[in-house]
C-alpha positions as CSV (number, residue, x, y, z in Angstrom):
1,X,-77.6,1.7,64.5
2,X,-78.6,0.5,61.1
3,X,-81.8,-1.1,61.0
4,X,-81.5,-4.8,60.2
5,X,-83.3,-5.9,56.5
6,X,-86.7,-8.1,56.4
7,X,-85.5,-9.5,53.5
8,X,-84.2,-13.2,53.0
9,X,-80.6,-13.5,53.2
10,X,-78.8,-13.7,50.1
11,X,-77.5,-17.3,50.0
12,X,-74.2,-17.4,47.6
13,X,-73.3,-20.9,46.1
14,X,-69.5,-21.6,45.7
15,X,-69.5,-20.5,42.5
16,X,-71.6,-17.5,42.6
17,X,-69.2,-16.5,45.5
18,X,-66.0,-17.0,43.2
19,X,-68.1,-14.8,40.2
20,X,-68.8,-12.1,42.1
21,X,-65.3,-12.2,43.7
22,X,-63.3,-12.3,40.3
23,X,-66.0,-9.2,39.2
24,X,-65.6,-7.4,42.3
25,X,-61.5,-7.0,41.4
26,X,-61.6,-7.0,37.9
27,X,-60.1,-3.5,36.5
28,X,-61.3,-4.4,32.9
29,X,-65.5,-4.7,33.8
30,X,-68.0,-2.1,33.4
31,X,-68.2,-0.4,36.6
32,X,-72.0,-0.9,37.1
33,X,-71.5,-4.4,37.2
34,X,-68.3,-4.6,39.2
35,X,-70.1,-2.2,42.1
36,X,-72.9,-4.3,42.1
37,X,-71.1,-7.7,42.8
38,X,-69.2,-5.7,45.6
39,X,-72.6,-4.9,47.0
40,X,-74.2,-8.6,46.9
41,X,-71.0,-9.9,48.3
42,X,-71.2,-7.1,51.3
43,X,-74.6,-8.0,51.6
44,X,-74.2,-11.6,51.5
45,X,-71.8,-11.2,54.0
46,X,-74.7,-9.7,56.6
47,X,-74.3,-5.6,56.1
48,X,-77.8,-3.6,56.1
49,X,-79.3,-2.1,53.4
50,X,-77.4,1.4,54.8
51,X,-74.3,-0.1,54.9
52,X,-74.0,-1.5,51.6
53,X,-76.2,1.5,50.2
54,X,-73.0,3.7,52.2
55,X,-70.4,1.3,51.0
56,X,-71.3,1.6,47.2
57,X,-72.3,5.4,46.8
58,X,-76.0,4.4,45.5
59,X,-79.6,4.9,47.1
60,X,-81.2,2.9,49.0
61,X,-83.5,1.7,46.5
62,X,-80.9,1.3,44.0
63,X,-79.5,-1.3,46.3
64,X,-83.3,-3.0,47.0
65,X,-83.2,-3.2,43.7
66,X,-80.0,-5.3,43.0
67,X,-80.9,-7.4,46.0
68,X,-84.3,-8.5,45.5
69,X,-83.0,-9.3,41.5
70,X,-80.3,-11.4,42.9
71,X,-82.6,-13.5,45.4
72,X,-85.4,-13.5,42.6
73,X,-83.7,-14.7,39.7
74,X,-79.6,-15.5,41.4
75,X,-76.6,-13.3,42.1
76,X,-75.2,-13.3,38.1
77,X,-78.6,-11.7,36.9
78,X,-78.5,-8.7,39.0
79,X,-75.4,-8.0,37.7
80,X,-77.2,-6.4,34.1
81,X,-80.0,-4.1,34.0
82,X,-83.4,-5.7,32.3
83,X,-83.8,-4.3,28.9
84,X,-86.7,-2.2,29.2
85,X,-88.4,0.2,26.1
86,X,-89.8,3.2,27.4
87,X,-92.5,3.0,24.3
88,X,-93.0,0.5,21.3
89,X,-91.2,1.9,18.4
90,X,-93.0,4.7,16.2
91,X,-91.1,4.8,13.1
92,X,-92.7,2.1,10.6
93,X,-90.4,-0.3,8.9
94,X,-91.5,1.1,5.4
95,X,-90.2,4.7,7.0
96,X,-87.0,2.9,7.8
97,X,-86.8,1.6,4.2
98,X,-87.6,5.1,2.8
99,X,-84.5,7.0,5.1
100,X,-82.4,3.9,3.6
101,X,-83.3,4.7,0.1
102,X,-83.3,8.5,0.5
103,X,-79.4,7.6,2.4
104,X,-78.5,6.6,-1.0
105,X,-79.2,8.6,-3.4
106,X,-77.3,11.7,-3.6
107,X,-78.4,15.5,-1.9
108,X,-77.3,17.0,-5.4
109,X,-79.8,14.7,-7.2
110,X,-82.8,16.2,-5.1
111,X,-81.4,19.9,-5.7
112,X,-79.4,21.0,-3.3
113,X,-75.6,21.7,-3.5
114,X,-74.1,19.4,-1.4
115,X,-72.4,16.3,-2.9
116,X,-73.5,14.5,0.1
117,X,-75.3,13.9,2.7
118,X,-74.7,15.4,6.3
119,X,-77.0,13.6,9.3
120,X,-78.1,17.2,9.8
121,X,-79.0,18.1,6.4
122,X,-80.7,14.5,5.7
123,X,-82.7,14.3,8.9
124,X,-84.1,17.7,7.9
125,X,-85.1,16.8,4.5
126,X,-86.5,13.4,6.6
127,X,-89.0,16.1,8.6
128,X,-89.9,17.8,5.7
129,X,-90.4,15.3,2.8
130,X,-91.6,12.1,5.0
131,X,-94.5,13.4,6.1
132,X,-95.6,14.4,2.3
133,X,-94.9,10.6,1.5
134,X,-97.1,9.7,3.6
135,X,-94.5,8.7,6.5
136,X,-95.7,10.8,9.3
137,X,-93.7,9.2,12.1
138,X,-90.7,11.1,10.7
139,X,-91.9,14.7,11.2
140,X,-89.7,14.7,14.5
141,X,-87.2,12.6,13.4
142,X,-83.6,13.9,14.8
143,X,-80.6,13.3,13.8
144,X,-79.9,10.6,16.1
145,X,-82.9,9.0,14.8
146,X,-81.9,9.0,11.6
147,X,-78.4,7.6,12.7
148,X,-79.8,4.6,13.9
149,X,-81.7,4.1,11.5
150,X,-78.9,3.9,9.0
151,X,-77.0,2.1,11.6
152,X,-78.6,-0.8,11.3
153,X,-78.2,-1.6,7.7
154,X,-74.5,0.1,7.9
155,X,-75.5,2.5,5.6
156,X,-73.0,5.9,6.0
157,X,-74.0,8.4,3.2
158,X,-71.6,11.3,4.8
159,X,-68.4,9.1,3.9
160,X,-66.8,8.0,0.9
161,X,-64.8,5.0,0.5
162,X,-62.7,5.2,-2.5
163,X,-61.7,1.9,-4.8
164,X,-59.7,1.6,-8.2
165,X,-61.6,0.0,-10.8
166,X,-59.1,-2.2,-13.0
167,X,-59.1,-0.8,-16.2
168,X,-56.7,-3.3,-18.3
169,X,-58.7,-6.3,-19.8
170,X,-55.2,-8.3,-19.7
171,X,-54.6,-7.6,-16.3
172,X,-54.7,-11.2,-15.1
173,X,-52.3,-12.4,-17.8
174,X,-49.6,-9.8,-17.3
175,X,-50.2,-10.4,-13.3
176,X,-48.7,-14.2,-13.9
177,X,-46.2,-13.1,-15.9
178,X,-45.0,-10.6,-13.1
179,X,-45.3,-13.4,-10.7
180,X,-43.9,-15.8,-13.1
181,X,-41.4,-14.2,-13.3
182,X,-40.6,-13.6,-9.2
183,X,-41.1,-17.7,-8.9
184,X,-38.1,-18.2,-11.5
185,X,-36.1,-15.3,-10.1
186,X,-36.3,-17.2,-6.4
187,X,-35.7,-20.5,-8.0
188,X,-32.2,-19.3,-9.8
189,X,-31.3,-17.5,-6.0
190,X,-31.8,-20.9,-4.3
191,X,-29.3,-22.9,-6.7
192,X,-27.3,-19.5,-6.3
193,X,-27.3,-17.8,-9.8
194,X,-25.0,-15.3,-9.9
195,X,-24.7,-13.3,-13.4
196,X,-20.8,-12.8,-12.9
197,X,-20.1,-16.1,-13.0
198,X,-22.5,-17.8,-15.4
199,X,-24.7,-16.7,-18.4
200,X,-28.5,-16.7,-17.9
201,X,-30.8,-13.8,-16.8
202,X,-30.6,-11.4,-14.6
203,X,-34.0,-9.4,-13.3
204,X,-34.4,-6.2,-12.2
205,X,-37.1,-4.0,-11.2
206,X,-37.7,-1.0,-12.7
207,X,-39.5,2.3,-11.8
208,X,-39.2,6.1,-11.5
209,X,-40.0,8.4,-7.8
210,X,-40.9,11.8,-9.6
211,X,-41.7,14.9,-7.8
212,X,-38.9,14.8,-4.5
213,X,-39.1,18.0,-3.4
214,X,-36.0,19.9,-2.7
215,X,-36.8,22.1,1.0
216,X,-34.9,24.4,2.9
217,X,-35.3,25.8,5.7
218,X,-35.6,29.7,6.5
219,X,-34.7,29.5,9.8
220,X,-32.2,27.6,12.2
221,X,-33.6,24.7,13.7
222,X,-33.7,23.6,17.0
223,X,-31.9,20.8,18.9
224,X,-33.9,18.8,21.4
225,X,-33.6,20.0,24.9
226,X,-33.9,17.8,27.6
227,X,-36.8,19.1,30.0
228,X,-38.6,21.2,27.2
229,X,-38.6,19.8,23.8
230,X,-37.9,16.3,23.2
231,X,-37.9,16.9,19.4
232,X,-36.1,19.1,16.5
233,X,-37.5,22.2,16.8
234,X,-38.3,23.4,13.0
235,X,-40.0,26.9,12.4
236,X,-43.5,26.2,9.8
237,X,-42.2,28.4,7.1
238,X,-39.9,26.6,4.6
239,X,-38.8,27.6,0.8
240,X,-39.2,24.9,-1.8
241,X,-36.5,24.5,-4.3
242,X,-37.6,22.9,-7.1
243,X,-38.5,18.8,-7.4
244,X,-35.9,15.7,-8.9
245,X,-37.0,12.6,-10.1
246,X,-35.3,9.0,-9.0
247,X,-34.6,6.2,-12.0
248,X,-33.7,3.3,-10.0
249,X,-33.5,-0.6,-10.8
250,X,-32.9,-3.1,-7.8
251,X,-31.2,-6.3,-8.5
252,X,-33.9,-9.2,-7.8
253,X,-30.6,-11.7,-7.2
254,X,-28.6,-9.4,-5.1
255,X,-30.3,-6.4,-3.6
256,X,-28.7,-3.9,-5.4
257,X,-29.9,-0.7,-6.1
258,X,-28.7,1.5,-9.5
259,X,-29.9,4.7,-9.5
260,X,-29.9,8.1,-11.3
261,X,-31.4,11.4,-9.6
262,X,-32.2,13.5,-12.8
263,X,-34.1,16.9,-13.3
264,X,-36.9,15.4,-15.4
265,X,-37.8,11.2,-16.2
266,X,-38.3,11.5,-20.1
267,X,-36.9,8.8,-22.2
268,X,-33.4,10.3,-22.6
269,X,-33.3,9.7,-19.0
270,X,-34.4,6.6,-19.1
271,X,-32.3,5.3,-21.3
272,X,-29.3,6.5,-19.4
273,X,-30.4,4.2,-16.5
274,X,-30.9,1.4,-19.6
275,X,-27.2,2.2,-20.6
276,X,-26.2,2.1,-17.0
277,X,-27.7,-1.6,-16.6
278,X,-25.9,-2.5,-20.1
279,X,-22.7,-1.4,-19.0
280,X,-23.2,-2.5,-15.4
281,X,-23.8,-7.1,-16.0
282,X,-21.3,-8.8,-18.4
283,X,-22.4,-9.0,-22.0
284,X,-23.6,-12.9,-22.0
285,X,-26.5,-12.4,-20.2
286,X,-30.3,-11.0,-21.1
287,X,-31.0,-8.2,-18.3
288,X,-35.2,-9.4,-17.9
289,X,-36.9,-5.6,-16.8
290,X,-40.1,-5.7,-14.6
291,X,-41.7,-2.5,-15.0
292,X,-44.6,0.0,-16.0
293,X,-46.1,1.6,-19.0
294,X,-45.0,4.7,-18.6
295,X,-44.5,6.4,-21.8
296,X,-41.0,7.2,-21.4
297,X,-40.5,3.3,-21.0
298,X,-42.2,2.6,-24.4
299,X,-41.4,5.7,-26.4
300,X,-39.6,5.9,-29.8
301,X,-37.0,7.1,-28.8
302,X,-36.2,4.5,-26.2
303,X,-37.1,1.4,-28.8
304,X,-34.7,2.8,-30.8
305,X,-32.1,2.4,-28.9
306,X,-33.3,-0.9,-27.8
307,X,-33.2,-1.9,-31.5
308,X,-29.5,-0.8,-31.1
309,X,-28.9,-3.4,-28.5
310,X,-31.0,-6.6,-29.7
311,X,-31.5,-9.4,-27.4
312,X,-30.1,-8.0,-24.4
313,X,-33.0,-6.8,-23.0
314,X,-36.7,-8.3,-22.4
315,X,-39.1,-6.3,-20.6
316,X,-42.3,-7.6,-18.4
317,X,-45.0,-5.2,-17.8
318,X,-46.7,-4.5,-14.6
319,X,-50.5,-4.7,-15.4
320,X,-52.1,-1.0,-15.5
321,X,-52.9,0.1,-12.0
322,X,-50.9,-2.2,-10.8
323,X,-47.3,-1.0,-9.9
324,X,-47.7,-2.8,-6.2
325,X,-46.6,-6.1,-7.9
326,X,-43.1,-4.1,-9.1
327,X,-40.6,-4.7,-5.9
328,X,-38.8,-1.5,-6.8
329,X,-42.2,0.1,-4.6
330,X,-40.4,-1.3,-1.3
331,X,-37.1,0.7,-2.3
332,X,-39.2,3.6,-2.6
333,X,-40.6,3.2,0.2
334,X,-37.7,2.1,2.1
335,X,-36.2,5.6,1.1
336,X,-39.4,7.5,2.3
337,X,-39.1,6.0,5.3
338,X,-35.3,6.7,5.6
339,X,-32.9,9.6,4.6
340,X,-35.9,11.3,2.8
341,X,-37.9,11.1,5.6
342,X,-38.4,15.3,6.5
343,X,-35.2,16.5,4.5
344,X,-34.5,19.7,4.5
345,X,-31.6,20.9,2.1
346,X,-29.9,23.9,0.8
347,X,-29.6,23.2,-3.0
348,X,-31.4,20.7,-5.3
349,X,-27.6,19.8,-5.8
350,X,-27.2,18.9,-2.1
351,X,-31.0,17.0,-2.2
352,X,-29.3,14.7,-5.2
353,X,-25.8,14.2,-3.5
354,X,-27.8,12.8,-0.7
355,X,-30.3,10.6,-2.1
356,X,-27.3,9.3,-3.5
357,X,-25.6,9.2,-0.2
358,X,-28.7,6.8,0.8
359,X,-28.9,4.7,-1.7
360,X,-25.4,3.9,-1.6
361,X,-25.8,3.2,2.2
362,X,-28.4,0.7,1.4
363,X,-26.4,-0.8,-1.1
364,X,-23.3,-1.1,1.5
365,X,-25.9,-4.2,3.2
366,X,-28.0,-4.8,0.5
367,X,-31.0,-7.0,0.9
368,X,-32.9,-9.4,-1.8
369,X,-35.7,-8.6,-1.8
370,X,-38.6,-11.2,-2.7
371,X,-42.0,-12.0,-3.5
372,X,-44.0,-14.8,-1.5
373,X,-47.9,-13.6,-2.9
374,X,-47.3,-16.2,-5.5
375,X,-51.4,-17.3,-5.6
376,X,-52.8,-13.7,-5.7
């Protein structure tokens, strides 16, 4: 027979109760703290010190422990451990401020090859080069101590975040004009502009997808099979074909999508898609182009076969590094997403006769696509 505890009894107020309760069944708590509520409640309740000790898979003095906390200082505070150091720090906050320091600067800059920093190869230049700088708290500095360290101030030196530094002094100006141009585009679809029926102008997006590759397959693949594979089955060799480029243009008022699937994107193939737009909206109305600097979009070949055709087109340039304000992106990324998505083919031939395929699917429900950043 258990031998009944000297110590008080643990007196639980309605709400403690309810606490402990809600802890004691909760599947989403640490589990220290949800094994210790059990335990107060159980010993609450009346159990021993055995019992309870029994009960919740922990010594005896584990279970002192969480009781006298509970009648010292209440039920909810023996819940969480006291924080407790073992030793006052060693490390000097001007030894912090020289890891920081060191964090940043380069490995290559202080002679060694790396271009940066690993924890492994930094803490050991820590051991070696603190001490000399008169930081002698470091000489057994580990790497964990060195991660910490750098934790604090967020401060990752084996990581590199990349970021595009705009480059085009006008980028601002020919950002409203993009966006200027969205805002009227939506205001002529509200009152239901439709180029067929009335002069005006029609916008259209404008960009190239270079570099589709053409893949086929060396070996059969694979069907799923219920009960082994759930997926295609595709052996990790493949032959590559050769690459096709995409012109396409998608009609800001309608959703529709011309496109060419050429060999190459120079300007003679550019300005078949141009011709295609010419011959495609009735002759009253100025086709408005939102697109890039490419070269082949400003070449001189291509200006001279604007000249050829003055007035009927106006183009609006996407700033430089800046193609995500041109709509024609979400096609592209639509098709990605769609019928390119892990092609395999036989032929280049067959790769163009498909993208084809899908882009006249798309255009069988097109959708208008639209800009609503209008405050970037």
């Amino acid at each position: 027979m258990s031998r009944k505890s000297t110590r008080a009894p643990l007196l639980l107020s309605q709400e403690d109760q309810q606490t402990l309760e809600k802890l004691a069944n909760s599947l989403t708590q640490p589990v220290r703290k949800v094994r210790r509520a059990k335990a107060l409640l159980q010993f609450a309740s009346g159990a021993s010190i055995s019992e309870v000790a029994a009960e919740a898979r922990a010594s005896r003095d584990s279970v002192y422990k969480w009781v006298d906390r509970a009648l010292a200082l209440g039920p909810t505070a023996a819940l969480d451990d006291k924080y407790h150091r073992p030793k006052e720090p060693t490390i000097t906050p001007a030894a912090k401020a020289w890891v920081i320091e060191l964090a940043c600067t380069k490995p290559k800059d202080l002679g060694y090859a790396a271009e940066l920093w690993t924890m492994q190869a930094l803490a050991g230049h820590v051991r070696t080069v603190g001490p000399k700088k008169g930081h002698h708290c470091l000489d057994k500095a580990a790497k964990a101590t060195v991660w910490r360290i750098l934790n604090q101030r967020e401060v990752k030196p084996h990581k590199v975040q990349y970021y595009l530094e705009r480059k085009d002094p006008e980028f601002q100006s020919k950002q409203a004009q993009v966006l200027l141009a969205y805002e009227e585009v939506a205001i002529a679809n509200a009152r239901g502009f439709d180029p067929f029926v009335e002069p005006g102008v029609v916008t259209v997006s404008v960009d190239e997808k270079p570099g589709v590759q053409a893949i086929r397959a060396i070996a059969p693949e694979l069907p799923p099979v219920p009960g082994k594979h759930s997926g295609i089955g595709r052996d990790y060799e493949y032959e590559r074909l050769g690459t096709l480029s995409i012109l396409a243009a998608i009609d800001l008022h309608s959703g529709y999508i011309h496109a060419r699937v050429e060999e190459r994107h120079r300007s003679r193939e550019f300005i078949g898609l141009l011709r295609d737009l010419d011959e495609y909206y009735p002759s009253d109305c100025r086709i408005r182009i939102i697109l890039d600097n490419h070269s082949a979009h400003i070449s001189k070949e291509t200006m001279e076969w604007l000249a050829t055709r003055p007035g009927r087109f106006e183009y609006v340039h996407t700033p430089k590094h800046g193609s995500w304000l041109n709509l024609i992106e979400t096609v592209f990324s639509k098709m990605a997403r769609t019928f390119l998505r892990k092609i395999r083919v036989e032929s280049k031939q067959e790769l163009k006769e498909r993208i084809l395929l899908g882009i006249n699917e798309i255009n069988q429900q097109p959708v208008v696509h639209k800009w609503r950043a209008f405050d970037l």
